[in-house]
TORKE-846222 format. One record per residue: x negated, y, z of N, C-alpha, C in turn; residue in three letters; residue number from 1. Coordinates in nm, 4 decimals. Atoms other than C-alpha are relative to their C-alpha. Layout:
N
X | Y | Z | X | Y | Z | X | Y | Z | ALA | NUM
...
END
This chain:
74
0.0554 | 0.0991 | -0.0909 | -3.8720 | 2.4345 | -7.2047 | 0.0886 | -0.1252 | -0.0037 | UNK | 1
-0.0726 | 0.1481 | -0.0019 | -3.7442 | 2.0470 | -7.2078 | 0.0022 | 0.0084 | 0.1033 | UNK | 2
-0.0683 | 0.0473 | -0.0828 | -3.5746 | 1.9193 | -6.9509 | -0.0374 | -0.1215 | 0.0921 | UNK | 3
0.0531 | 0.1298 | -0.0742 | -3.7700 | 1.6142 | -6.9153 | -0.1854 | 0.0754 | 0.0660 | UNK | 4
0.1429 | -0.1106 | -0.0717 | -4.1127 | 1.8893 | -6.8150 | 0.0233 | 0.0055 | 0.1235 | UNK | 5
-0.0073 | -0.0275 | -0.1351 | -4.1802 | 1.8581 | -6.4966 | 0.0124 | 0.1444 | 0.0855 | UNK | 6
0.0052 | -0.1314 | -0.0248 | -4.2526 | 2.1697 | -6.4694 | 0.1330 | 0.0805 | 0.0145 | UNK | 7
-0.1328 | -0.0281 | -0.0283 | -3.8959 | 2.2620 | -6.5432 | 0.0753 | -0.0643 | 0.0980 | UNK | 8
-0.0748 | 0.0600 | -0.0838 | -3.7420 | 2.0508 | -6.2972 | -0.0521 | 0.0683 | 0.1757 | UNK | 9
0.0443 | -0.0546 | -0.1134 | -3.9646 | 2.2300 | -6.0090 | 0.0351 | 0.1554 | -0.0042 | UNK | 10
-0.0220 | -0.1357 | 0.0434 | -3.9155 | 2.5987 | -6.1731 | 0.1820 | -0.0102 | 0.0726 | UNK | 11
-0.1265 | 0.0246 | 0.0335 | -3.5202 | 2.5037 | -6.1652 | 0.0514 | -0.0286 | 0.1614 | UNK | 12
0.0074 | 0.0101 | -0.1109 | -3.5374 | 2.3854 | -5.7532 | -0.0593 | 0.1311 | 0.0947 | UNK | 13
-0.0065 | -0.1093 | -0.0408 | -3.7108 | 2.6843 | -5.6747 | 0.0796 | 0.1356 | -0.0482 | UNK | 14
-0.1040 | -0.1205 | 0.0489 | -3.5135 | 2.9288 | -5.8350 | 0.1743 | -0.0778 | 0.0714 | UNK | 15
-0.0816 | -0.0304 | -0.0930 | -3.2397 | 2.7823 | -5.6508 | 0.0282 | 0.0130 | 0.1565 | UNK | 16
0.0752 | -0.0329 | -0.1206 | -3.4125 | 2.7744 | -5.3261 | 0.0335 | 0.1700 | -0.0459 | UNK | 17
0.0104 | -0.1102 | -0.0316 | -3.4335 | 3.1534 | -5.3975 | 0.1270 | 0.0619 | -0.0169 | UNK | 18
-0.1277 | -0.0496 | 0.0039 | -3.0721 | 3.1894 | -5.4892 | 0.0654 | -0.0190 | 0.1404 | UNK | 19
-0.0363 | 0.0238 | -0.1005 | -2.9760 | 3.0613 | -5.1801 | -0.0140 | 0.0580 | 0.1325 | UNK | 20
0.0899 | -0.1266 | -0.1167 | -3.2076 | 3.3006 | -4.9966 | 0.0617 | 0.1177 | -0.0128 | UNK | 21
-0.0662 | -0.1421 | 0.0229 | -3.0846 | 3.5797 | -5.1639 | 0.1675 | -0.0269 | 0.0738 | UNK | 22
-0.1370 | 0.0015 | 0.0222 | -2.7305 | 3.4683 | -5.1175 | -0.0059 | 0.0323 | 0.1980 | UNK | 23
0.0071 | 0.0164 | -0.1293 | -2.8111 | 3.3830 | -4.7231 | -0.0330 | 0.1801 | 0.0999 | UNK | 24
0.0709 | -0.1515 | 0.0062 | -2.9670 | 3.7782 | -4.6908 | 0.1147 | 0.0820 | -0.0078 | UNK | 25
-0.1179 | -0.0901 | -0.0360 | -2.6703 | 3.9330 | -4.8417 | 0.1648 | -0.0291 | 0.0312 | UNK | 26
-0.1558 | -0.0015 | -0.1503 | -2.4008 | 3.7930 | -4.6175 | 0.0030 | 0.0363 | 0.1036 | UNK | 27
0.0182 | -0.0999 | -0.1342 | -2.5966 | 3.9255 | -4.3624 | 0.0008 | 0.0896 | -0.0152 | UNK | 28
-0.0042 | -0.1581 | 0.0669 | -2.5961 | 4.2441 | -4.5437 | 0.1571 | 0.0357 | 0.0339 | UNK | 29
-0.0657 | -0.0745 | 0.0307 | -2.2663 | 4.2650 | -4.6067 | 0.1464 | 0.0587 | 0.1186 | UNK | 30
-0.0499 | -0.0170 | -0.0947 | -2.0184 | 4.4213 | -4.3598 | 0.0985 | -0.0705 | 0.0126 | UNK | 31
-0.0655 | 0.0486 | -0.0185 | -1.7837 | 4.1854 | -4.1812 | 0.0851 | 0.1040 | 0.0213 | UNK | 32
-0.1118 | -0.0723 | -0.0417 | -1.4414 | 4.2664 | -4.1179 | 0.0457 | -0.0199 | 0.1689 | UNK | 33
0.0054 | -0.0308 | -0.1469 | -1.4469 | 4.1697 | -3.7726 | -0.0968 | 0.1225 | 0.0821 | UNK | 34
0.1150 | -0.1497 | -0.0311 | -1.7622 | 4.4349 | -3.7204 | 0.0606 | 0.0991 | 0.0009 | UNK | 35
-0.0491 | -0.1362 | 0.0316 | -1.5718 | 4.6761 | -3.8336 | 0.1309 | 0.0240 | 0.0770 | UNK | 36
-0.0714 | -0.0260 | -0.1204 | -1.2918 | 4.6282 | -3.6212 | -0.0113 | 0.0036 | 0.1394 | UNK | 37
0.0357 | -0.0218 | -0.1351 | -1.4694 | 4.5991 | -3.3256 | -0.0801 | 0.1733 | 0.0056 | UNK | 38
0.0653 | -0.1126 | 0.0133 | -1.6567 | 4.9390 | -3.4526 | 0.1213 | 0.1179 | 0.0383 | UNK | 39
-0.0898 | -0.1202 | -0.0093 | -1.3289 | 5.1132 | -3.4790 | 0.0606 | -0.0331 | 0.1558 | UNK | 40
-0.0089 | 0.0792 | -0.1794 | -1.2056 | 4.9394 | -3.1195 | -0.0866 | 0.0793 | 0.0762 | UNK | 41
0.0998 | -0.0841 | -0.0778 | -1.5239 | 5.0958 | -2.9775 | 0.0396 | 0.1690 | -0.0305 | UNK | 42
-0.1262 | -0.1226 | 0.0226 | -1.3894 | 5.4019 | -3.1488 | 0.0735 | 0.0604 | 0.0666 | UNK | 43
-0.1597 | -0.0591 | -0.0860 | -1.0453 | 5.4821 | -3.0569 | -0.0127 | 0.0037 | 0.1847 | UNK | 44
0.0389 | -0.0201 | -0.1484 | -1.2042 | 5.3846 | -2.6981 | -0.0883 | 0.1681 | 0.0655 | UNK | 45
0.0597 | -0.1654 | -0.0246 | -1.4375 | 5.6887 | -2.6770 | 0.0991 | 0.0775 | 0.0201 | UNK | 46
-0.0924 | -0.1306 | 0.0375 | -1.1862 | 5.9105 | -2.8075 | 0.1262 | -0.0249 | 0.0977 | UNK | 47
-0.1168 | 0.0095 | -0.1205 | -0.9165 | 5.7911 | -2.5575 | -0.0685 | 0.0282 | 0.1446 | UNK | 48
0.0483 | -0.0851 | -0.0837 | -1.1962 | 5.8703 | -2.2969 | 0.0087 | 0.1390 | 0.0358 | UNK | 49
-0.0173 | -0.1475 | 0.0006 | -1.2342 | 6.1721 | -2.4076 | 0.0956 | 0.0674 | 0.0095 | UNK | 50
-0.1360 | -0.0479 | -0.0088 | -0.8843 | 6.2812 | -2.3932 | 0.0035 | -0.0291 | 0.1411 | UNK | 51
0.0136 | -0.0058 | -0.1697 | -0.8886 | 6.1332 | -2.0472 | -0.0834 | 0.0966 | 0.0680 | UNK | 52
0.0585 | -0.0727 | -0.0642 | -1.1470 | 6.3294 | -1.9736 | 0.0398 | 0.1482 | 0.0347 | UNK | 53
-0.0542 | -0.1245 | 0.0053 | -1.0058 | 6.6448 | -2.0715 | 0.1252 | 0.0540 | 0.0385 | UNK | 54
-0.1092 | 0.0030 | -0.0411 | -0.7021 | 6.5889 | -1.9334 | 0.0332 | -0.0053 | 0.1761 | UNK | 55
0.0403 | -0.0026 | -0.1363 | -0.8526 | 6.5291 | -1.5920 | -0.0531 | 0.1273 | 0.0226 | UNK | 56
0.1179 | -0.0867 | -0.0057 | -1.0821 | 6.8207 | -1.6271 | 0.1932 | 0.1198 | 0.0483 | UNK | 57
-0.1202 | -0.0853 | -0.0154 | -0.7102 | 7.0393 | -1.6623 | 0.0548 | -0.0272 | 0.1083 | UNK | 58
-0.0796 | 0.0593 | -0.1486 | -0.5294 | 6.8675 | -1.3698 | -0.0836 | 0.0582 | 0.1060 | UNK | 59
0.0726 | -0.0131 | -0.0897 | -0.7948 | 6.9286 | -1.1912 | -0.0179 | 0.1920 | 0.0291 | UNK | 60
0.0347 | -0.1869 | 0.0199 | -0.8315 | 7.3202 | -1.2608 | 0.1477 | 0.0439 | 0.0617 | UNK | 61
-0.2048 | -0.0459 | -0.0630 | -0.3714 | 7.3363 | -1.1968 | -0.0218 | -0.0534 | 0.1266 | UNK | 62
-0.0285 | 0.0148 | -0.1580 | -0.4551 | 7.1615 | -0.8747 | -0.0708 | 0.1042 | 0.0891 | UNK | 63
0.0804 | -0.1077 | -0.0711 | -0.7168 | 7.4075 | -0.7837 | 0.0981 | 0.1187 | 0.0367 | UNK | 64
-0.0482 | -0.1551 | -0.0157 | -0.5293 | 7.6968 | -0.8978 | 0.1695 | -0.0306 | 0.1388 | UNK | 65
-0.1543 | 0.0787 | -0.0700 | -0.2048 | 7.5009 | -0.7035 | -0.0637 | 0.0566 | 0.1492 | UNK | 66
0.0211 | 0.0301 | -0.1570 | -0.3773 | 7.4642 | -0.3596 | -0.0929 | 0.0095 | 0.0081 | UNK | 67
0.1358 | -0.0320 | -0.0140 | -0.6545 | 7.6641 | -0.3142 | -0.0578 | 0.0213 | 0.1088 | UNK | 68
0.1286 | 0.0836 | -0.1135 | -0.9636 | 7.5039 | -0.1010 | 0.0198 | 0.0586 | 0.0886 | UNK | 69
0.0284 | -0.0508 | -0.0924 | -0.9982 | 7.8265 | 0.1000 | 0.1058 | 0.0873 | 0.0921 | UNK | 70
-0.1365 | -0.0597 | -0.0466 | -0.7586 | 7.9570 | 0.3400 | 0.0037 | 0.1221 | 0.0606 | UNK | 71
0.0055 | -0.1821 | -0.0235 | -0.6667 | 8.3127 | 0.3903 | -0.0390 | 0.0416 | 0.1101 | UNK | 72
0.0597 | -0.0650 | -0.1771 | -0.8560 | 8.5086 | 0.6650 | 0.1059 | 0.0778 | 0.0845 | UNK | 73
-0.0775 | -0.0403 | -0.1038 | -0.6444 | 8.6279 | 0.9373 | -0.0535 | 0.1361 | 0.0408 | UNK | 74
END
């Protein structure tokens, strides 16, 4: 195809129109590195719940067994 073809000069604008699309597509594709540290952030949060949780759940069972609710019948 020549250069001076119109036709080529419109072929040549859209094909980079579509590079640009594609390109625009997979940056949204591709995983940031801030995402991913806020993913693991959200992370380590759960799991430090959960340890809280289970750690309350125990305290809570040694205080029972510690000082228990009901008091001896007479």
């Amino acid at each position: 195809m020549k250069k001076d073809n119109p036709h080529y000069q419109h072929s040549r604008k859209r094909l980079a129109r579509i590079e640009r699309k594609c390109d625009t597509i997979l940056a949204l594709l591709r995983p940031r590195a801030e995402e991913k540290e806020l993913d693991r952030t959200i992370s380590l949060m759960h799991l430090q719940a959960r340890r809280m949780k289970a750690q309350a759940i125990k305290e809570a069972q040694r205080f029972r067994e510690t000082f228990p609710s009901r008091k001896p019948r007479r």
